[in-house]
C-alpha positions in Angstrom: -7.5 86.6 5.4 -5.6 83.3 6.8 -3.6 81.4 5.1 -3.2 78.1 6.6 -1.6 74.2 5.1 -2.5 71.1 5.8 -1.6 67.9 5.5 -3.4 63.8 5.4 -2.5 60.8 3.9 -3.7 59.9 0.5 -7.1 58.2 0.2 -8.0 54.9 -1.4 -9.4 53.7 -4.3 -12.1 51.1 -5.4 -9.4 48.7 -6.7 -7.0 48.7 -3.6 -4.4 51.0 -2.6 -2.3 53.7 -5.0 1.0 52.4 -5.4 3.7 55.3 -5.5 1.2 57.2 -3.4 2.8 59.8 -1.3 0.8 62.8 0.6 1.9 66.2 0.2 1.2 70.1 1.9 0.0 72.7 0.4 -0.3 76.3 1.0 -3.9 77.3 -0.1 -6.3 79.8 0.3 -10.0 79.9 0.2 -11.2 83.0 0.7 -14.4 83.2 2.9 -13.6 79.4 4.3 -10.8 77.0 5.1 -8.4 76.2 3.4 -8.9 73.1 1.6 -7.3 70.2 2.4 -5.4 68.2 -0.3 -4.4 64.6 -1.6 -2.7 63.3 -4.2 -3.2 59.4 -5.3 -1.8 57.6 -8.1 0.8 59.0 -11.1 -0.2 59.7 -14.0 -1.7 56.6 -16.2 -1.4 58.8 -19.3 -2.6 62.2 -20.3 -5.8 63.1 -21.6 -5.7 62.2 -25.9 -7.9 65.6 -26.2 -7.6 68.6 -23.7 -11.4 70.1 -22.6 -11.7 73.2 -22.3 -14.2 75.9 -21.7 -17.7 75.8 -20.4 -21.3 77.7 -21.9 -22.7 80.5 -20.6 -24.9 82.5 -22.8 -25.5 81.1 -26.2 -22.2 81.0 -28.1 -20.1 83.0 -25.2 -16.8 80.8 -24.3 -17.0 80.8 -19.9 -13.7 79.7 -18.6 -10.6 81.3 -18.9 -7.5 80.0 -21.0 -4.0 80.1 -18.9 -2.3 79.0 -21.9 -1.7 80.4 -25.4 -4.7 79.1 -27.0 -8.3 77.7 -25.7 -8.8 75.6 -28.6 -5.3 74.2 -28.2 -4.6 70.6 -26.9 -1.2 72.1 -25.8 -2.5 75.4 -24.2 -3.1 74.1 -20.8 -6.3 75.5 -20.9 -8.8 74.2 -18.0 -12.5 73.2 -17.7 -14.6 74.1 -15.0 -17.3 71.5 -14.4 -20.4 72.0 -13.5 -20.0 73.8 -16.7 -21.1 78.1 -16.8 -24.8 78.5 -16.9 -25.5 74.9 -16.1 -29.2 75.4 -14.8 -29.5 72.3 -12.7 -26.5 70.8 -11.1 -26.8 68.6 -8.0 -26.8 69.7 -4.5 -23.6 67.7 -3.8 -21.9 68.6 -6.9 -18.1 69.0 -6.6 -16.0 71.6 -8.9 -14.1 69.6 -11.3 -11.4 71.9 -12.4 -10.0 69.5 -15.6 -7.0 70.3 -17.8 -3.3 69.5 -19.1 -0.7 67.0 -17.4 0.5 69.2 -14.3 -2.6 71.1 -13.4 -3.1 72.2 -10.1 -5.7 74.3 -8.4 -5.3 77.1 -5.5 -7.4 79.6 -4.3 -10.8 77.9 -4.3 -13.5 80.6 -3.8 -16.8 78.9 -3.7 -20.1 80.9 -3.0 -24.0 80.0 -2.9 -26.5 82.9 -2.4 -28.1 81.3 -0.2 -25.7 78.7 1.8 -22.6 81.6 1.5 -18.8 80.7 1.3 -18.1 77.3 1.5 -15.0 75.3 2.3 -13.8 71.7 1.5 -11.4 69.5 -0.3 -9.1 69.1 -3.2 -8.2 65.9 -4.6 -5.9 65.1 -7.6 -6.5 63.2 -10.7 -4.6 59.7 -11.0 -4.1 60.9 -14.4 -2.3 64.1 -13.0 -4.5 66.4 -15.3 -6.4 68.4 -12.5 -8.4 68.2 -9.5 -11.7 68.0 -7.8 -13.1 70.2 -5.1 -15.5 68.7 -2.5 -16.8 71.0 -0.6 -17.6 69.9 2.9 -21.3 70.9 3.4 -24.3 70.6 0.2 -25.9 73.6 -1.5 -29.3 74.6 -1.1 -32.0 73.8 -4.1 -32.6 76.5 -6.2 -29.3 78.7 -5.4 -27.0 80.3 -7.4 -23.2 79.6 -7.0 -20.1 81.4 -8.2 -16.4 79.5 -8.3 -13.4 80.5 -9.0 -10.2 79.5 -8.3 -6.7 80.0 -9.4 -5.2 77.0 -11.1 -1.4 76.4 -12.7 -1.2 74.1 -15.6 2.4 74.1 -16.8 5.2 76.0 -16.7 4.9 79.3 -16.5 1.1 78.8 -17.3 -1.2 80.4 -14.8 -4.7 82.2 -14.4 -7.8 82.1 -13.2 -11.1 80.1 -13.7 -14.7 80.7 -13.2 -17.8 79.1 -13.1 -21.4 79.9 -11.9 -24.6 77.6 -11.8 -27.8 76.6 -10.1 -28.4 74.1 -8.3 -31.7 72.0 -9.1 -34.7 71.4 -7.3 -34.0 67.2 -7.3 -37.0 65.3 -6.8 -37.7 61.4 -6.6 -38.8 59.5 -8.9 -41.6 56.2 -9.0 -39.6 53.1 -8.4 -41.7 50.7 -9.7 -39.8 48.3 -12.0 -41.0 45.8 -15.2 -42.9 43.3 -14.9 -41.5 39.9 -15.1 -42.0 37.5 -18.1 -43.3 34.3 -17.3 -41.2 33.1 -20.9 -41.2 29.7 -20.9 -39.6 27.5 -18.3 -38.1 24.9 -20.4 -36.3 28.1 -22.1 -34.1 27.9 -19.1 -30.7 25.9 -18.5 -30.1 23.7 -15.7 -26.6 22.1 -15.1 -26.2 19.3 -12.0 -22.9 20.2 -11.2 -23.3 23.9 -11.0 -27.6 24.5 -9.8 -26.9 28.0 -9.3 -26.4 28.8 -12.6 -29.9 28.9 -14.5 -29.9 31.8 -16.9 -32.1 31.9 -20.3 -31.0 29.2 -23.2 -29.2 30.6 -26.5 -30.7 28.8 -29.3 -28.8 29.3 -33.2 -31.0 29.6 -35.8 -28.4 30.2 -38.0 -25.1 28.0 -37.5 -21.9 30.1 -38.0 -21.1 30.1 -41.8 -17.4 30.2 -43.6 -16.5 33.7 -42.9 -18.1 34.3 -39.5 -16.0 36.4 -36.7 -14.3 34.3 -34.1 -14.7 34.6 -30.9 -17.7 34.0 -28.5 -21.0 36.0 -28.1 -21.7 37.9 -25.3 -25.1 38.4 -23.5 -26.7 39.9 -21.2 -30.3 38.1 -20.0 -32.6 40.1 -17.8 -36.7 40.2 -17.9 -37.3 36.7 -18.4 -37.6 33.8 -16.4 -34.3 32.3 -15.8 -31.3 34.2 -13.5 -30.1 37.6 -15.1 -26.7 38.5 -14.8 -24.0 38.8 -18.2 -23.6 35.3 -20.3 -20.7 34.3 -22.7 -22.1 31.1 -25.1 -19.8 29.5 -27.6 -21.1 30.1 -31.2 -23.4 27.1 -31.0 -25.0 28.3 -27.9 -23.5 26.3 -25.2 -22.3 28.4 -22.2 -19.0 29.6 -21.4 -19.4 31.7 -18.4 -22.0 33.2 -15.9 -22.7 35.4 -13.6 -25.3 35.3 -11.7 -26.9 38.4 -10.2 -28.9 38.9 -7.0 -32.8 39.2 -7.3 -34.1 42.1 -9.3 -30.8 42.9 -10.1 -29.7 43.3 -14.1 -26.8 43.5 -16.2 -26.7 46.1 -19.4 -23.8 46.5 -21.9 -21.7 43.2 -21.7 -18.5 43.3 -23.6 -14.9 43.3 -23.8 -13.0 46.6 -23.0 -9.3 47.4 -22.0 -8.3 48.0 -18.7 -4.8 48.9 -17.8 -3.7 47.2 -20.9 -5.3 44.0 -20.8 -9.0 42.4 -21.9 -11.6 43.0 -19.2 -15.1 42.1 -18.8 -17.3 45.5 -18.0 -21.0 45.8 -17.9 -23.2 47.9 -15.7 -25.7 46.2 -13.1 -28.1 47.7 -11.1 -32.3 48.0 -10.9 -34.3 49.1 -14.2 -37.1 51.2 -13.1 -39.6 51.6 -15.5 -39.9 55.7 -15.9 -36.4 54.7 -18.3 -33.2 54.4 -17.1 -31.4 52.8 -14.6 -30.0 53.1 -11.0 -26.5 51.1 -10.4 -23.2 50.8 -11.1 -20.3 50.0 -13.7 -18.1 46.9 -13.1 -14.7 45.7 -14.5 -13.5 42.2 -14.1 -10.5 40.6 -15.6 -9.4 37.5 -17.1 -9.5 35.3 -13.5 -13.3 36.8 -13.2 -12.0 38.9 -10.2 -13.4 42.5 -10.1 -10.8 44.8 -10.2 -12.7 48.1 -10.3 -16.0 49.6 -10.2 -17.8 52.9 -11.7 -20.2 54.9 -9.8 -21.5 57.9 -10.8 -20.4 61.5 -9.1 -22.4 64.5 -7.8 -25.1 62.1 -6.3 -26.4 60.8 -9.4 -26.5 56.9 -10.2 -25.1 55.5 -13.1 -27.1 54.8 -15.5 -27.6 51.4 -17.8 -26.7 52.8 -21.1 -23.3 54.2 -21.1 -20.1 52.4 -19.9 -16.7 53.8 -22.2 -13.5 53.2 -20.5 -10.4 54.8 -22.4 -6.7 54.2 -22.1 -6.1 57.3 -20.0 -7.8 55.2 -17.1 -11.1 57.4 -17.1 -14.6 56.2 -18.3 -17.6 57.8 -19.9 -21.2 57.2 -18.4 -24.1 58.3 -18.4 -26.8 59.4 -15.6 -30.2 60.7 -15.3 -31.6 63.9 -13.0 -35.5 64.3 -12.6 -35.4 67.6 -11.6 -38.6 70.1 -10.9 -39.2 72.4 -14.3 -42.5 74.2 -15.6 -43.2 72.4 -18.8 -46.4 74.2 -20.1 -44.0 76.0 -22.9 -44.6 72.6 -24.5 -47.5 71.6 -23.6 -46.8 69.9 -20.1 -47.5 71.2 -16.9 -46.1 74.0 -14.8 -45.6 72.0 -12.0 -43.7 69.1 -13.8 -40.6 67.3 -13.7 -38.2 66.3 -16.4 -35.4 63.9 -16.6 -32.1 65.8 -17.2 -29.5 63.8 -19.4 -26.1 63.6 -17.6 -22.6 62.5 -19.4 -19.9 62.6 -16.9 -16.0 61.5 -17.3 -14.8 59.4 -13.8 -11.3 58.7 -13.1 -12.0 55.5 -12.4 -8.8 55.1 -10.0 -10.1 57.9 -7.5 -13.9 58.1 -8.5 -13.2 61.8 -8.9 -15.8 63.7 -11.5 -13.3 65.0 -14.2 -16.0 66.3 -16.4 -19.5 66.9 -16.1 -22.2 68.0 -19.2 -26.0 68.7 -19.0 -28.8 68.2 -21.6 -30.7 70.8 -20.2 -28.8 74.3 -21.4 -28.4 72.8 -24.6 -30.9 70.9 -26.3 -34.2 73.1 -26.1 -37.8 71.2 -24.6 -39.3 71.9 -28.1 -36.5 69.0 -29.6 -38.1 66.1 -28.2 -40.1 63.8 -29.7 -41.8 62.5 -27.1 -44.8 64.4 -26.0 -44.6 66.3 -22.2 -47.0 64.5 -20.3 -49.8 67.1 -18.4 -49.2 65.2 -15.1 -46.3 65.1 -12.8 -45.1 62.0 -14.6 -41.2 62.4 -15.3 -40.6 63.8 -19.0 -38.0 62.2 -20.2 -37.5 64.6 -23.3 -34.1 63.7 -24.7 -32.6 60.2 -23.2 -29.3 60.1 -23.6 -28.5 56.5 -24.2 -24.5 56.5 -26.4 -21.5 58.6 -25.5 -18.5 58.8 -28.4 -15.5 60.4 -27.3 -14.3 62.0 -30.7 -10.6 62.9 -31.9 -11.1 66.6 -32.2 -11.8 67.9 -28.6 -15.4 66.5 -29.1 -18.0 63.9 -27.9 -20.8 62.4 -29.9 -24.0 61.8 -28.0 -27.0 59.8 -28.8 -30.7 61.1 -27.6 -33.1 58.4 -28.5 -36.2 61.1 -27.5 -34.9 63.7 -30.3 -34.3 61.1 -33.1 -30.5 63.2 -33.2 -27.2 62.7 -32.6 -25.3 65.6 -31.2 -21.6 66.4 -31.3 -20.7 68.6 -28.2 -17.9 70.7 -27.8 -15.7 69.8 -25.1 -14.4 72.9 -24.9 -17.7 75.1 -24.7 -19.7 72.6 -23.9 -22.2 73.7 -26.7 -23.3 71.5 -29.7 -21.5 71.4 -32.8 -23.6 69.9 -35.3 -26.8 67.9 -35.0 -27.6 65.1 -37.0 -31.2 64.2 -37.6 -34.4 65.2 -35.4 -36.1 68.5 -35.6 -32.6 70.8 -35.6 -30.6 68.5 -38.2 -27.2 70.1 -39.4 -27.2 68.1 -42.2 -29.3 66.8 -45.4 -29.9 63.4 -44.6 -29.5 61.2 -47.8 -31.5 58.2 -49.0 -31.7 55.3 -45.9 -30.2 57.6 -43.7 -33.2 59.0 -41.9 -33.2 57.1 -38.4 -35.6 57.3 -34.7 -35.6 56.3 -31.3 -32.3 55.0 -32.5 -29.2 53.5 -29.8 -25.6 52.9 -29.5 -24.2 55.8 -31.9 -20.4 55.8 -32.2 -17.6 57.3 -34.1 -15.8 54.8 -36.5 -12.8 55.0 -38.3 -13.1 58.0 -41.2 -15.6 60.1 -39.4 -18.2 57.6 -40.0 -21.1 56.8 -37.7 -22.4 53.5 -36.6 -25.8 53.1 -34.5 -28.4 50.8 -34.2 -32.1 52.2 -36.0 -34.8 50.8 -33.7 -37.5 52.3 -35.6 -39.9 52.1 -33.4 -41.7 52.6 -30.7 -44.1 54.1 -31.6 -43.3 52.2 -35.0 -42.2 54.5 -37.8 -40.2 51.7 -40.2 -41.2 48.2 -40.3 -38.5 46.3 -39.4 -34.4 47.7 -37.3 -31.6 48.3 -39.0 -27.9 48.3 -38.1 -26.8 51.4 -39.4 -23.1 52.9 -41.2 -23.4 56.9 -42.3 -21.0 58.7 -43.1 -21.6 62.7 -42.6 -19.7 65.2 -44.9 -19.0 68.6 -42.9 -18.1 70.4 -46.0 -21.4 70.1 -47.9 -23.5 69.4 -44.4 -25.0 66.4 -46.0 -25.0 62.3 -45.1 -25.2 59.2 -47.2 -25.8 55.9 -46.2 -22.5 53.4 -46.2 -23.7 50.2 -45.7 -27.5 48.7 -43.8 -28.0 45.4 -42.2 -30.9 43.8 -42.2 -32.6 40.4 -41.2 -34.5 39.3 -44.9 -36.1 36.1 -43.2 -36.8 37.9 -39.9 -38.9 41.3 -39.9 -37.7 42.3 -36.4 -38.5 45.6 -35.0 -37.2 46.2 -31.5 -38.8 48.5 -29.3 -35.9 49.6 -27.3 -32.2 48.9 -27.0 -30.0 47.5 -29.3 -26.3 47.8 -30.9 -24.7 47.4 -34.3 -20.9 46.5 -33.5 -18.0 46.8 -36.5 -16.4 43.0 -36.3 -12.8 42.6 -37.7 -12.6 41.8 -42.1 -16.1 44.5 -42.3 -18.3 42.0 -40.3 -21.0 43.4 -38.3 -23.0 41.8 -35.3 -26.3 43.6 -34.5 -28.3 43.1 -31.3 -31.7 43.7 -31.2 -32.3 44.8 -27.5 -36.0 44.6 -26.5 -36.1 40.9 -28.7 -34.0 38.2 -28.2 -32.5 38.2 -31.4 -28.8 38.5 -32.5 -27.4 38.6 -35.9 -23.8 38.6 -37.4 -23.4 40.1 -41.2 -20.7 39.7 -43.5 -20.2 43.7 -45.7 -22.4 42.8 -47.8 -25.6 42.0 -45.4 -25.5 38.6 -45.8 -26.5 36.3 -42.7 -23.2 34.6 -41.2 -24.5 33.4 -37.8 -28.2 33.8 -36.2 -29.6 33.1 -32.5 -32.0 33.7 -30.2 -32.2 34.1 -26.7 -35.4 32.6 -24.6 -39.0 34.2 -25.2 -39.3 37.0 -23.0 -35.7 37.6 -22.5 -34.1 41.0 -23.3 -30.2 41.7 -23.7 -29.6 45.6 -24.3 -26.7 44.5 -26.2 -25.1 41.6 -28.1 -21.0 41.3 -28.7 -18.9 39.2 -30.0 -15.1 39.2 -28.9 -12.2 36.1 -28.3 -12.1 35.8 -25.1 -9.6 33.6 -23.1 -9.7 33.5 -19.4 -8.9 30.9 -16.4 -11.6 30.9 -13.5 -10.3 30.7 -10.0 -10.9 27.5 -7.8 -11.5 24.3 -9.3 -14.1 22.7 -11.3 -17.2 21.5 -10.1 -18.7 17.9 -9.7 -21.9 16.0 -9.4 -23.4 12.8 -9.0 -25.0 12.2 -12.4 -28.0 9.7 -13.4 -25.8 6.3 -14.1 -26.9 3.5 -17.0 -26.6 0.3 -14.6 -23.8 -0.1 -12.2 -20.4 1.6 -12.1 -20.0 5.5 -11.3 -21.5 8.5 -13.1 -20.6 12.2 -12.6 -21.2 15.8 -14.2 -18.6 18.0 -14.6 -18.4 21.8 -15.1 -15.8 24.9 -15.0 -17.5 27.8 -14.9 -15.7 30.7 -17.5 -12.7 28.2 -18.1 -12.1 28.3 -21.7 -9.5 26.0 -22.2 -10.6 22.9 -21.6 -10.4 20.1 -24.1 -11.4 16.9 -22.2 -12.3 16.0 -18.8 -10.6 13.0 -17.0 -12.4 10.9 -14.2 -10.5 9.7 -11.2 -12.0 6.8 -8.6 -11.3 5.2 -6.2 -11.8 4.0 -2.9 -11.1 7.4 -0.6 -10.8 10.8 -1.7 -6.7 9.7 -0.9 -6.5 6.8 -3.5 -8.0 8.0 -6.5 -6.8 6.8 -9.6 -7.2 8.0 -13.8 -10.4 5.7 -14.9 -11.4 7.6 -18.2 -10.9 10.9 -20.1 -13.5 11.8 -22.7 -13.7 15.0 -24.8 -15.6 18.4 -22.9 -19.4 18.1 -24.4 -20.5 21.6 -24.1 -20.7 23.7 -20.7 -21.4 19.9 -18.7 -19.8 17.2 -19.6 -21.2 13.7 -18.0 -18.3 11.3 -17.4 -19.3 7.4 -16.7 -17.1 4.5 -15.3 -17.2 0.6 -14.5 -15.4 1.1 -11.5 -16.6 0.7 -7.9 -15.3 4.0 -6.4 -17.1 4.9 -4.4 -15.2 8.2 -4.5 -14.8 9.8 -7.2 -13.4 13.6 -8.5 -12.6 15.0 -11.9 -9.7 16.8 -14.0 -9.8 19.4 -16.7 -7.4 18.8 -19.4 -6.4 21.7 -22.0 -5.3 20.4 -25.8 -2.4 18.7 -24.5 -3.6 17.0 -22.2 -1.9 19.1 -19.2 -4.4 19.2 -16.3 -5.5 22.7 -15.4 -7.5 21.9 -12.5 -8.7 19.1 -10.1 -11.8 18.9 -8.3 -12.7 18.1 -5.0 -13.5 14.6 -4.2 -17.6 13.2 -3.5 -19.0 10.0 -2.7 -20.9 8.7 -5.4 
């Protein structure tokens, strides 16, 4: 058997080039293949708040081996193999994710498929420095079985080896036909002189923020209607902040506020909605100068999906995917030749784009769950979709299936499910108000309690969503309700997507997904702020966060409509959230321009007017003391 080392210079990742990065040899062995070759990117950013584990094989049987003095131990330096043991349909370009403690490392990669043999490839390292990937150089073949194993160090004097065995899937495609666009209503659509390519849906307040409201502004998402889609931030009285306009057919899902690398970032995912459920795209950071500064895609092949997007301060992120896969359905009814929609969660290191963690529906939620009947044609079945990911503080993650009316707490260190709450399998008694379905956007909160959004529908089952707060009790197995919020002047039952998210002082805003609507609640369910996107608009979530930010280049100008002679101009800064005022300059070449009038910013464009005969003219954005923070370029007016 040879034993041979190489050596390459470290790769690169979406947001630029590793600093620190230095390349290292290795002397590895893979038996029946070549040795893999090996790169190392960034230092640590931190190490893993909770350890995973362990994999599933047979029901209840712990698959991976522990090379430290406990498994269930965030300090054994135990590793997880992903795919996990028995996973029954991972992708034909999966890579072995071998995830543990700060220090792992992996040699001896011995990768087999029964039908496409030994296989050899690569191992990369974890920025976070708490494992690595294997990519093997060629796919595996449909249907196959494949072994791993590999022997791995994960501390001092903390060694052993790993295993893993799965099948690979039988992937098929899916109909890519997307919704239909609403016509809405055209005057429901903003228009600005000074910026024309900015024309998304209008945000009108029903209710006017009332003493005791959250700060900050409200964050959007527009898509399905008939101005521009892309993610929105409006002030509380509806007049935009910032925009982003995305290409034709293109949407933007789960607009908010995360940290990245220590700071406030904008992240949202964007990409097509096809209409059998779920998305195809990408996840996107951007920070405070609306520059991107890294993007999410999905491993193994998939696409990331539009529900999930979790970043955490160890530099990974949660999302979700989905895999249509070939499966004979007629144990529930469907047909033998059918295909179902696998539910993916996968942890990226979003500095290398590495898989860190990979876990499968199928294997551990049974068909006979689902509430949503197996359809007798090939159609896709898409029995559980996942739609919320939770990391939890106890070497757990809670999940959200909309199709099984449950939420289900996985194991990271089996990969089986801990407890189930609601749906057909419910761990727990469900106490008065708690019963929820085709519910979205579940979520740990402080205490062990749960937030999520209740859609209720569809098909309808209550009569109007709720924003939800249980609180389960693992001792007695039994849940009561904290706190419900509720609309009283609107009935509003949302179809799909939605989110219920915990404001600072116990305020709550909830989004209503498939409608327009977005509410924000003081603790006691009364109505502190109201709106309403355009009709036919849909935002899968509504947020509400401060938000401070300077755009790069300057602010924009236009000739405006004037009221008799003199010079009138539009101005505009698109994301710029410190302007107080604007100031007009004229004069008589873009080189002479002089201070004519400064009047207070009026919303996202403010008009300026002046006496004087210009004919050139440009504009200045003032902040509150009246210190210019940008200048824009000269026109002709």
């Amino acid at each position: 058997m040879r034993t041979t080392e190489t050596q390459r210079p470290a790769g690169r990742s979406e947001i630029g080039p590793a600093s620190g990065v230095r390349a290292r040899g290795v002397r590895a062995r893979v038996r029946g293949g070549l040795a893999p070759r090996r790169e190392v990117l960034a230092p640590a950013l931190g190490a893993l708040a909770i350890l995973l584990a362990g994999g599933c094989g047979k029901a209840g049987e712990a698959a991976t081996a522990a090379v430290g003095p406990s498994a269930h131990s965030a300090q054994s330096g135990a590793v997880v193999v992903s795919p996990l043991p028995g996973t029954p349909d991972a992708t034909a370009q999966t890579q072995i994710s071998f995830l543990g403690g700060e220090g792992t490392r992996v040699e001896d990669v011995h990768v087999v498929g029964s039908a496409s043999g030994s296989h050899g490839g690569t191992l990369k390292a974890y920025s976070t420095g708490t494992g690595e990937s294997f990519l093997p150089s060629s796919g595996f073949r449909p249907g196959e079985h494949v072994s791993v194993s590999a022997r791995v160090a994960a501390g001092p004097g903390a060694g052993g080896t790993v295993k893993t065995s799965f099948t690979v899937a039988h992937a098929v495609g899916v109909p890519q036909k997307e919704f239909a666009v609403s016509k809405g209503n055209p005057a429901d659509v903003q228009h600005y002189a000074s910026a024309p390519s900015l024309s998304p849906s209008q945000v009108h307040i029903t209710t006017p923020p009332r003493p005791g409201s959250s700060p900050g502004d409200v964050f959007l998402a527009p898509y399905q209607g008939p101005g521009r889609w892309g993610p929105m931030i409006v002030d509380q009285h509806g007049s935009l902040v910032w925009f982003r306009p995305l290409a034709a057919g293109q949407a933007a899902t789960r607009f908010g506020v995360q940290t990245f690398a220590g700071a406030p970032a904008l992240t949202w995912w964007q990409g097509r909605i096809i209409q059998i459920g779920f998305g195809e795209g990408e996840d996107v950071v951007y920070n405070t100068s609306y520059r991107q500064v890294a993007k999410v895609r999905a491993g193994n092949g998939l696409h990331a999906d539009l529900h999930v997007f979790h970043l955490t301060p160890q530099g990974t992120a949660w999302i979700d995917a989905y895999l249509p896969v070939k499966m004979n359905l007629s144990s529930v009814g469907g047909n033998r030749n059918g295909v179902i929609s696998d539910s993916v969660a996968e942890e990226i290191d979003v500095r290398t784009g590495l898989v860190m963690y990979e876990w499968h529906a199928l294997g551990h939620v049974a068909l006979n769950e689902s509430k949503n009947p197996a359809p007798r044609s090939s159609y896709p079945w898409d029995y559980v979709h996942i739609n919320a990911i939770s990391p939890g503080t106890d070497g757990d993650v809670l999940i959200s299936f909309r199709n099984t009316w449950s939420l289900d707490d996985v194991d990271l260190l089996s990969g089986s499910i801990r407890w189930r709450l609601g749906g057909k399998r419910s761990s727990f008694k469900l106490g008065a108000g708690v019963k929820f379905y085709w519910q979205h956007d579940a979520a740990f909160q402080s205490g062990g309690q749960i937030s999520l959004f209740d859609n209720g529908s569809t098909p309808p089952e209550e009569k109007q969503s709720r924003g939800l707060l249980i609180e389960p009790n693992l001792g007695t197995h039994t849940v009561r309700l904290e706190r419900q919020f509720t609309n009283p002047s609107k009935r509003l039952l949302a179809s799909s997507q939605g989110n219920a998210q915990p404001l600072e002082g116990g305020n709550w805003l909830v989004g209503y997904g498939g409608l327009p609507n977005f509410t924000e609640f003081d603790p006691s369910g009364h109505v502190l702020l109201d709106g309403t996107l355009g009709r036919g608009e849909q935002s899968f979530t509504a947020g509400l966060y401060p938000w401070s930010a300077t755009p790069p280049g300057a602010p924009a100008i236009a000739k405006a409509p004037g009221h008799g002679g003199g010079i009138s101009v539009a101005a505009s800064w698109n994301g710029a959230t410190a302007v107080a005022s604007w100031r007009l300059l004229v004069g008589t070449s873009p080189t002479t321009l002089q201070p004519s009038t400064t009047v207070p910013r009026s919303g996202f464009e403010t008009t300026l007017s002046s006496t004087a005969a210009g004919p050139y003219a440009a504009v200045q954005a003032l902040d509150a003391s009246g210190n210019v923070l940008g200048t824009s370029p000269a026109i002709s007016t």
